[in-house]
C-alpha positions in Angstrom: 50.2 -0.3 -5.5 48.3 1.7 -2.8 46.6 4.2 -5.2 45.3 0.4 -7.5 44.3 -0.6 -4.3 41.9 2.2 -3.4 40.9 2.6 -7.2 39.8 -1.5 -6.7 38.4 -0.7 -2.9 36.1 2.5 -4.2 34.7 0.0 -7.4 34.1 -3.0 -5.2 32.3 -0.6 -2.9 30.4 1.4 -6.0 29.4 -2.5 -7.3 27.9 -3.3 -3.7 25.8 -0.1 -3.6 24.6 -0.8 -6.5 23.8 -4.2 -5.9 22.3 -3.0 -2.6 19.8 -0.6 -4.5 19.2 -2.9 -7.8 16.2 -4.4 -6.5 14.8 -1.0 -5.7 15.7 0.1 -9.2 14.0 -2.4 -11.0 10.9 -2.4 -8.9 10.7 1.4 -9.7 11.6 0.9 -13.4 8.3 -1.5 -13.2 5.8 0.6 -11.9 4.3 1.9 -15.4 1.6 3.6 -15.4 -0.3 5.7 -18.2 1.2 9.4 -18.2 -1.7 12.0 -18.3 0.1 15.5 -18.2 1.9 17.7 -15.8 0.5 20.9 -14.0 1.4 22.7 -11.1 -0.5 22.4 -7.6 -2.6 25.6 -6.6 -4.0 24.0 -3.8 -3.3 21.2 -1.1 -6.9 20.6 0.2 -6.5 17.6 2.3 -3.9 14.6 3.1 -4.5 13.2 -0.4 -6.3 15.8 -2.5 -4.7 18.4 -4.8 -6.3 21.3 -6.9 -4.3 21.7 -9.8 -3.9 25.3 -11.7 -6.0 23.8 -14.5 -8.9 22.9 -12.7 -8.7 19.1 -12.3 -8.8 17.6 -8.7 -6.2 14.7 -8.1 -7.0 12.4 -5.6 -3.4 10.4 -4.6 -3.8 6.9 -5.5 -3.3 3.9 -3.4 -2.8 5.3 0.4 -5.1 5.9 3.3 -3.9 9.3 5.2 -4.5 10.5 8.3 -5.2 14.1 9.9 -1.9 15.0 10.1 -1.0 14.0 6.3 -1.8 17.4 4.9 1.0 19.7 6.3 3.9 16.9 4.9 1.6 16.8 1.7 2.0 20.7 1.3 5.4 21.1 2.0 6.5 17.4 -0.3 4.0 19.1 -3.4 2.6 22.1 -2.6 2.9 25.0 -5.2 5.1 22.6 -7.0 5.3 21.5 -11.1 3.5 17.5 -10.8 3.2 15.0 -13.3 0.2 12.4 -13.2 0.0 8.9 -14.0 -2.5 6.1 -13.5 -3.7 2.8 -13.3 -6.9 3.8 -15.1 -8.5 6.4 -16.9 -12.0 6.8 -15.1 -12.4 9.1 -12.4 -13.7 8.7 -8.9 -17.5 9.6 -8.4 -17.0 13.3 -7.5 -14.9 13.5 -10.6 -11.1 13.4 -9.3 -8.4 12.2 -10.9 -7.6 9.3 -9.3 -3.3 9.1 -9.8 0.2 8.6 -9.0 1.7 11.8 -8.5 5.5 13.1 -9.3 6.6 15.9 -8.1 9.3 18.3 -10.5 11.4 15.1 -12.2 11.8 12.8 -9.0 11.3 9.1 -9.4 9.9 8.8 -6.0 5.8 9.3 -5.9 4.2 12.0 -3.4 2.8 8.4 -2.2 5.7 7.0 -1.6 7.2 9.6 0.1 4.4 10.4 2.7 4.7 6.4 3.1 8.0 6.7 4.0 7.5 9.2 6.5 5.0 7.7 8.2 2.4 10.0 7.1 -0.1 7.4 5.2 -0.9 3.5 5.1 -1.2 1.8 1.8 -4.5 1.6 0.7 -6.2 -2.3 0.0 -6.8 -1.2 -3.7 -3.4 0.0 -6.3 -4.5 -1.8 -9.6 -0.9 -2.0 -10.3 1.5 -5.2 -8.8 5.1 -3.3 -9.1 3.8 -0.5 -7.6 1.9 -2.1 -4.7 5.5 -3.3 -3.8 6.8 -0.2 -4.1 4.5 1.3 -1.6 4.6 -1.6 0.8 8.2 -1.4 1.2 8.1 2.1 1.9 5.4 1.3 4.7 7.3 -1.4 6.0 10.2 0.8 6.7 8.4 3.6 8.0 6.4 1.3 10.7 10.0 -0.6 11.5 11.9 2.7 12.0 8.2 3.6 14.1 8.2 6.6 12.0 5.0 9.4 12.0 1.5 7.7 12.7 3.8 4.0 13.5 4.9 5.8 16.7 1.4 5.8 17.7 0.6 2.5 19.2 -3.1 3.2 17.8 -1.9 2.4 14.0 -0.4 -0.8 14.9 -1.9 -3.6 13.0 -4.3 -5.1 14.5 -4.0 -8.8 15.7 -6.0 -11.4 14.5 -7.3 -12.9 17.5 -8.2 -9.4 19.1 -11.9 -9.7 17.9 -13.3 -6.6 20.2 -10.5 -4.2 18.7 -11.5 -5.7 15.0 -14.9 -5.2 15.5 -14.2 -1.8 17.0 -12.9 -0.8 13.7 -16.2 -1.6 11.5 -16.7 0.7 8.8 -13.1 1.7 8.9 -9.4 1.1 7.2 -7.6 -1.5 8.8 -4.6 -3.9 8.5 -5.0 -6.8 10.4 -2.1 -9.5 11.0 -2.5 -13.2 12.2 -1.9 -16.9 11.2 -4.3 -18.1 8.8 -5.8 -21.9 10.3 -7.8 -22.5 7.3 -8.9 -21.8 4.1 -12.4 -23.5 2.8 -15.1 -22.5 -0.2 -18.9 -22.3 0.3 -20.3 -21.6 -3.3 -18.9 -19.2 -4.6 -17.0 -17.6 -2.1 -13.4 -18.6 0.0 -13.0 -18.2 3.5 -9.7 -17.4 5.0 -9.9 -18.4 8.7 -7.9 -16.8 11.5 -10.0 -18.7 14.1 -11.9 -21.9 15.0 -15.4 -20.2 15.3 -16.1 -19.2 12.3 -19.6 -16.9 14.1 -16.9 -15.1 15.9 -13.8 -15.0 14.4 -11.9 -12.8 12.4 -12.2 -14.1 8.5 -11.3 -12.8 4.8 -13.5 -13.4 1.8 -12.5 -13.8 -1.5 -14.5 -14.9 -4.5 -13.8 -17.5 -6.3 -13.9 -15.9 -9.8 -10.6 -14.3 -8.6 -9.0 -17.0 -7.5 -6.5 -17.5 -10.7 -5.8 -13.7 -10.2 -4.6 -14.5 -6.6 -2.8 -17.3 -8.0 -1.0 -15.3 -11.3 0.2 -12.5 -8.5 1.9 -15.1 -5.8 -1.5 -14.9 -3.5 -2.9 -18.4 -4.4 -5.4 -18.8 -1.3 -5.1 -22.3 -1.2 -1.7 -22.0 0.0 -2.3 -19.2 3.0 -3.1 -22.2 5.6 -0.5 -22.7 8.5 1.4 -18.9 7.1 1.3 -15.4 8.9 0.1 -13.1 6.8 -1.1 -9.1 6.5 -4.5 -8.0 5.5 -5.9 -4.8 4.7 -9.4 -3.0 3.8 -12.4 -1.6 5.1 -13.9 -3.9 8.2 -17.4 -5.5 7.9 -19.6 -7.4 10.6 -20.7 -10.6 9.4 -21.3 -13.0 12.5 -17.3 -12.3 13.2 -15.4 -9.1 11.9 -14.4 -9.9 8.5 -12.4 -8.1 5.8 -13.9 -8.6 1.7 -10.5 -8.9 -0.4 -10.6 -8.5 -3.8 -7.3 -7.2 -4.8 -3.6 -9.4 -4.5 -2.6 -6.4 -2.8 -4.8 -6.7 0.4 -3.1 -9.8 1.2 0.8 -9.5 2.3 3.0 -12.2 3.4 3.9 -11.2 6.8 8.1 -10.9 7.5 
């Protein structure tokens, strides 16, 4: 009777891991991309840039890095056997391959991996829904474990209603984080507010034409109003600091 008893003990706690990890499965399983070939990396030239033995440059897709991203880059890829996949076929405009990349037969990406070490912030731009998730949960256990650049009170996002240390990051990559107080159109535009004064305040922009895009991914922007939620991009100044959104992506429930 003891011996049945373990045997049931060890498969209700086998069923539970698995439970546990399911989600995770499936959200891996549905990150497809298009495969374009393996090679093996002769070079790790910065945080997210790799020179391949065959020539091609492969820029990693879908993360922002920061100085110290290239040493955890070099010893998660470097000299190693890689396969590539993307969102798209076209390269960036100095002719990288813009990709996901694998290294030897894991399942994890490079990305996700520097994510999860605290060594990159997703990027406002994946082209892919499953794999936006994929990389958001790896950030959002990196920064709640304060792992890598999420020790570093410097990376924490920035607060909505901190409008000198939002317009202190013009021109960069930010994430910003705040309760949205309205949402109106004007034209052809639709402004997410975080403020009252709309000449001063933090704001998002999203186009209309995009709207049912939003709406198809779970982002519909008509139902931000009176919700906490994460934004990232690049910063702008237009009267108040502002962020142009034009990917699902950008825009993360807050939790």
């Amino acid at each position: 009777m003891k011996r049945l008893s373990f045997r049931n003990s060890a498969l209700a706690l086998s069923a539970a891991i698995s439970a546990l990890f399911a989600p995770y499965a499936v959200a891996q399983d549905s990150c497809k991309l298009a495969a374009t070939g393996t090679a093996t990396v002769a070079e790790v030239r910065d945080g997210r840039t790799l020179l391949l033995a065959d020539g091609r440059e492969v820029r990693l897709a879908g993360i922002e890095v920061t100085d110290g991203s290239r040493d955890v880059l070099q010893s998660i890829a470097g000299g190693r056997s890689v396969r590539l996949e993307q969102t798209g076929t076209a390269p960036d405009r100095y002719g990288r391959v813009v990709a996901f990349v694998y290294a030897d037969d894991t399942r994890q990406s490079v990305q996700q991996a520097l994510l999860a070490q605290g060594r990159a912030r997703v990027s406002g731009r994946i082209g892919n829904k499953a794999c936006a998730e994929l990389l958001l949960d790896a950030e959002r256990e990196a920064r709640a474990a304060r792992r890598g650049l999420w020790a570093d009170p410097n990376f924490a996002p920035l607060q909505s209603h901190d409008i000198g240390g939002i317009a202190a990051a013009r021109g960069q990559f930010a994430i910003v984080e705040g309760k949205v107080l309205s949402v109106r159109e004007s034209g052809a535009t639709i402004y997410v507010n975080f403020g009252r004064r709309w000449t001063r305040d933090f704001s998002v922009t999203i186009l209309k034409r995009h709207r049912r895009d939003f709406a198809a991914a779970g982002v519909d922007p008509k139902e931000l109003e009176g919700r906490r939620v994460r934004v990232r991009g690049w910063v702008e100044q237009r009267n108040g600091p502002m962020i142009q959104v034009t990917d699902p992506e950008q825009i993360e429930i807050a939790r």
